[in-house]
N, C-alpha and C positions, 0 to 999 in steps of 0.2 A: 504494500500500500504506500501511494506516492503521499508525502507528510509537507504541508506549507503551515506558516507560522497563523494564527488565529489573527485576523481582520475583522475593520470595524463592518464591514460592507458584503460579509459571509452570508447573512440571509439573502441578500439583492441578489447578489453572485446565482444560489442558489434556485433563485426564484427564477431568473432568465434564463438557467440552464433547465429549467422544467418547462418552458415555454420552449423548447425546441421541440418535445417530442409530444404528440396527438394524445389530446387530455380530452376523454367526451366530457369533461364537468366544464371544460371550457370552451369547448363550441356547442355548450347547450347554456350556458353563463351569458356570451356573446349574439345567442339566435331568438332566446326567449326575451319578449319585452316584460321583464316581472316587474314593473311599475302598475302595467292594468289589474295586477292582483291585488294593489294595495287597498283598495274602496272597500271591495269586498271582504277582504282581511280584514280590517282593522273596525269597518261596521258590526262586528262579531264581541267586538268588547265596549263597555262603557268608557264615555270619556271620564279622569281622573287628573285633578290637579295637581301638580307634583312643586308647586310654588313655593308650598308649605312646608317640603320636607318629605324624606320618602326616598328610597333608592331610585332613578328611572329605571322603566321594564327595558327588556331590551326590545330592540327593535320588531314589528311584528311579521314587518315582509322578508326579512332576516329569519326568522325563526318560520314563517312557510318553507323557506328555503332547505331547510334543516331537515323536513320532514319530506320533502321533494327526494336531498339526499338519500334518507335514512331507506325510505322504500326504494331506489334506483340499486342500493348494496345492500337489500333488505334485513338491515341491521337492527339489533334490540334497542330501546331507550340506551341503557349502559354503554353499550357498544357507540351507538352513534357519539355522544358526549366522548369516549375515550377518542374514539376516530376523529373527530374535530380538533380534541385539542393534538394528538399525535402528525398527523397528514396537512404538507402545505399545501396540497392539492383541496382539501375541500378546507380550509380557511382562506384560501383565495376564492374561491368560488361562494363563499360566503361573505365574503367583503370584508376577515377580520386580520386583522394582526396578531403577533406573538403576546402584545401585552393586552390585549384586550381580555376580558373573560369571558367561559365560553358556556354556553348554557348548557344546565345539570340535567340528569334524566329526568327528575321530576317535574322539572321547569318543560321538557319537550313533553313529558307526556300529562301534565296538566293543558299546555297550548292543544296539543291534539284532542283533549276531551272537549277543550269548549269549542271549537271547528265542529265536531261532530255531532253536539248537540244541536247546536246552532247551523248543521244542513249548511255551511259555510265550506267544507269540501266540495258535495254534491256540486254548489255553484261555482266552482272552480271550475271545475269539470266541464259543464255547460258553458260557461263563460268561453272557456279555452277553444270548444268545438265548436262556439260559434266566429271566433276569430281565424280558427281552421275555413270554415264554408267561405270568409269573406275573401281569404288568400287565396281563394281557390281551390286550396290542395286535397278540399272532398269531392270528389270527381263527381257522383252521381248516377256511376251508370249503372248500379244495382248492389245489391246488399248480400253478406253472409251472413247465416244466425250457426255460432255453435257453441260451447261450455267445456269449461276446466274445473276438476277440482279442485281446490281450497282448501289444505288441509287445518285439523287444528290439532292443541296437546292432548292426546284419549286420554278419556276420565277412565280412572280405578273407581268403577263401582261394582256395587253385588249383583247377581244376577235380579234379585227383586227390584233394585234401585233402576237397572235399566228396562226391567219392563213396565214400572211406574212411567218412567221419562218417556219410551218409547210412544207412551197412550199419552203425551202433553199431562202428566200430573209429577208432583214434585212430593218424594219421600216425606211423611210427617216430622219423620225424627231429626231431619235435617233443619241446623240452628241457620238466622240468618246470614252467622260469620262463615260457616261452611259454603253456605248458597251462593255468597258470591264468590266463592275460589270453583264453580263450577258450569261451567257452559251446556245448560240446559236446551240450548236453542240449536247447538251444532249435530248433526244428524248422522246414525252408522247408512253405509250403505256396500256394497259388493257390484263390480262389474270386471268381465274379464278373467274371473276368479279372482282376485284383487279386494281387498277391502279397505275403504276410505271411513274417516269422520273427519265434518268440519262443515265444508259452504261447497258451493258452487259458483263460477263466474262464468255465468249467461253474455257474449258478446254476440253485437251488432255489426260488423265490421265492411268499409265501404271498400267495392271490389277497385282495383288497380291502386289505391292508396293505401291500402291497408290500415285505413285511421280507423278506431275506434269510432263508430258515432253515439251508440248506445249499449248499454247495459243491465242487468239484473242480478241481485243476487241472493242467493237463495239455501236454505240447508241442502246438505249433499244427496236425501235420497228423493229432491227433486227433480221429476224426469225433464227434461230437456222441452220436451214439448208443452209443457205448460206454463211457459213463459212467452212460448212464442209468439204469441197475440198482443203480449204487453210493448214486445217492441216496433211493433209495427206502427208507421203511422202513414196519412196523407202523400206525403212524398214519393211514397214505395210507389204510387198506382203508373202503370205503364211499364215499370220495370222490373228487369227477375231477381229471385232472391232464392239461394242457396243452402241447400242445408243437409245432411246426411239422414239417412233414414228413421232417425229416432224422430223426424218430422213429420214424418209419415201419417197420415190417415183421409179416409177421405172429406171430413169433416171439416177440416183444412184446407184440404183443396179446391170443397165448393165455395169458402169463406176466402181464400186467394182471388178466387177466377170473379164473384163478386165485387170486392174490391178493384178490381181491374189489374190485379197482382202479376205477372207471370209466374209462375211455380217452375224452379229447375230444381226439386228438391227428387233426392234419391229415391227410387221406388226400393220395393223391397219385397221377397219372396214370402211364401207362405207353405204351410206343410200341405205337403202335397201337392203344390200350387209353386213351384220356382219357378226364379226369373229365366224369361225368353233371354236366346242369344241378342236381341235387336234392344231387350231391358239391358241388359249386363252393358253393351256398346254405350247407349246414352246416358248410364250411370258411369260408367268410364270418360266420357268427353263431361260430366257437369263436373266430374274430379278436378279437371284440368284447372276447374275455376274455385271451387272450393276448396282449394290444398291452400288458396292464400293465406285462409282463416288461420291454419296453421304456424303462419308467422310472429303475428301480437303474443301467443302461447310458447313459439320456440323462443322467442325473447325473453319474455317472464322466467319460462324454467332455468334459462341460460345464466339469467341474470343475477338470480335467485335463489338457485342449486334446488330447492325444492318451495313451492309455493305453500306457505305457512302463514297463519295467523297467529298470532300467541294474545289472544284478546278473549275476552269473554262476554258474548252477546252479540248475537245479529246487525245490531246498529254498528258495533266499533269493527267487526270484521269488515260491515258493508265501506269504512269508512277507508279502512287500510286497503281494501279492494278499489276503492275507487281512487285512491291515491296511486293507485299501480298500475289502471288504466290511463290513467293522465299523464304519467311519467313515460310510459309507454308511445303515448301520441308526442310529447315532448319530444322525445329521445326520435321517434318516425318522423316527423315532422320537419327536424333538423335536418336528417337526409333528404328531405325530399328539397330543402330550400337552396341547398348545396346545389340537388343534381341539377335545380332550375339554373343555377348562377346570381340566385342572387345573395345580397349581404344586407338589405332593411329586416332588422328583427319582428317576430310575429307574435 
């Protein structure tokens, strides 16, 4: 190891030599306009006068930011704080310095409870896709619907306990301090031979952009198809919309071809009753367009090594879920502005 004497100017140094090599925290720092988050952020808390005395909070569009990170490396509260104050990379991307301080786990995960209750994520979300539609970059020319699971931490209960929970009832002998160390909302389910607990993430996804436009989410032994009406709206009529054969029925199909829908959704055999060779062909060419859906999911898993909640309740999983589809359009979005050439952030 080459050894140079200690300089006053070692961080700066440091910090240009990180700027040479392809940081996504900074051409997603440089491509997102996070100023139009601010209204929205910060309408989510009361104003407070600090004239009088009082630490100031830290900053609020700073600390979206944080949680931007912390789902992008889908890290714990604890982790995200050690990760901030350890990495020049996300203190640059968070706009802080060395001597600054750096917000505590419970400070990120007090900010993500009031976001959450206050449906102040969700409008992120919407906010974002609709700054997407103005740039253009939601094409329009038809829709995927498909779903991931969402895993969460399996409860250790008894077998009585889970077929209470299983019927929506809660153990009597269970105290309220027990109750809330337990995710009654998160759902077993088997597919595949595979068994999951946790959520489900129902997406919407616009075909050639692969943006996110909508979503749902839902416990895991929610079938696929019963959401797919929720995401449908107005827009869809004229165009096709995609989807694997858990879409399947004909109930659906009259409800598509009514709305002026196109249906390219998978057919599917039946016992006794399998698919024609000229079925298997057209379910092989709607592949071609459906494998995009696959992308927003190969991301996630990528990104994330396994898609986890560590939250308790429906609302905070929907919340962390929906931060990781936004992160996701974030992160899409960025390439997509690249391959156009241009440099006005979105």
């Amino acid at each position: 190891m080459k050894n140079k004497t200690k300089g006053f100017f070692d961080y700066e140094f440091r910090q240009e030599k990180l700027g040479t090599y392809k940081d996504p925290l900074q051409t997603l720092d440089g491509l997102i306009e996070w100023e139009s988050f601010r209204t929205i952020i910060e309408g989510a808390f009361p104003e407070v006068d600090y004239s009088k005395g009082g630490r100031p909070p830290y900053d609020k569009l700073m600390l979206f930011k944080v949680l931007i990170l912390q789902s992008y490396y889908n890290l714990s509260d604890h982790q995200t704080e050690f990760q901030i104050a350890d990495r020049i990379t996300f203190m640059r991307f968070l706009g802080i310095e060395l001597y600054h301080s750096v917000p505590d786990s419970n400070t990120i995960r007090n900010f993500r409870e009031v976001l959450t209750s206050t449906g102040v994520i969700d409008q992120a979300f919407v906010a974002f896709g609709q700054r997407l539609n103005d740039a253009g970059l939601i094409l329009k020319e038809g829709s995927i619907h498909d779903a991931t699971f969402v895993t969460a931490p399996r409860q250790r209960n008894s077998r009585e306990e889970n077929k209470l929970l299983k019927e929506d009832q809660t153990p009597s002998d269970w105290s309220d301090k027990k109750l809330s160390h337990k995710d009654v909302e998160a759902k077993w389910t088997k597919k595949n031979g595979q068994v999951y607990f946790g959520y489900k993430n129902h997406i919407k996804a616009d075909i050639g952009s692969k943006l996110i436009i909508d979503f749902e989410t839902t416990a895991a032994h929610v079938h696929d198809g019963e959401v797919f009406e929720e995401l449908l709206s107005p827009l869809d009529s004229g165009k096709p919309i995609y989807g694997d054969s858990a879409y399947q029925s004909m109930d659906k199909e009259i409800m598509l071809k009514k709305n002026e829908i196109i249906s390219q959704i998978h057919e599917k055999g039946a016992r006794n009753h399998p698919l024609t060779e000229e079925q298997k062909k057209s379910n092989r060419l709607k592949s071609t367009i459906r494998a995009q859906v696959e992308h927003p999911f190969g991301w996630m898993h990528r990104n994330c090594k396994e898609l986890m909640v560590k939250t308790i309740g429906i609302a905070r999983a929907t919340a962390k879920i929906t931060l990781l589809n936004l992160v996701y359009n974030m992160h899409r979005a960025t390439y997509l502005i690249k391959l156009q050439g241009r440099t006005m952030p979105i």
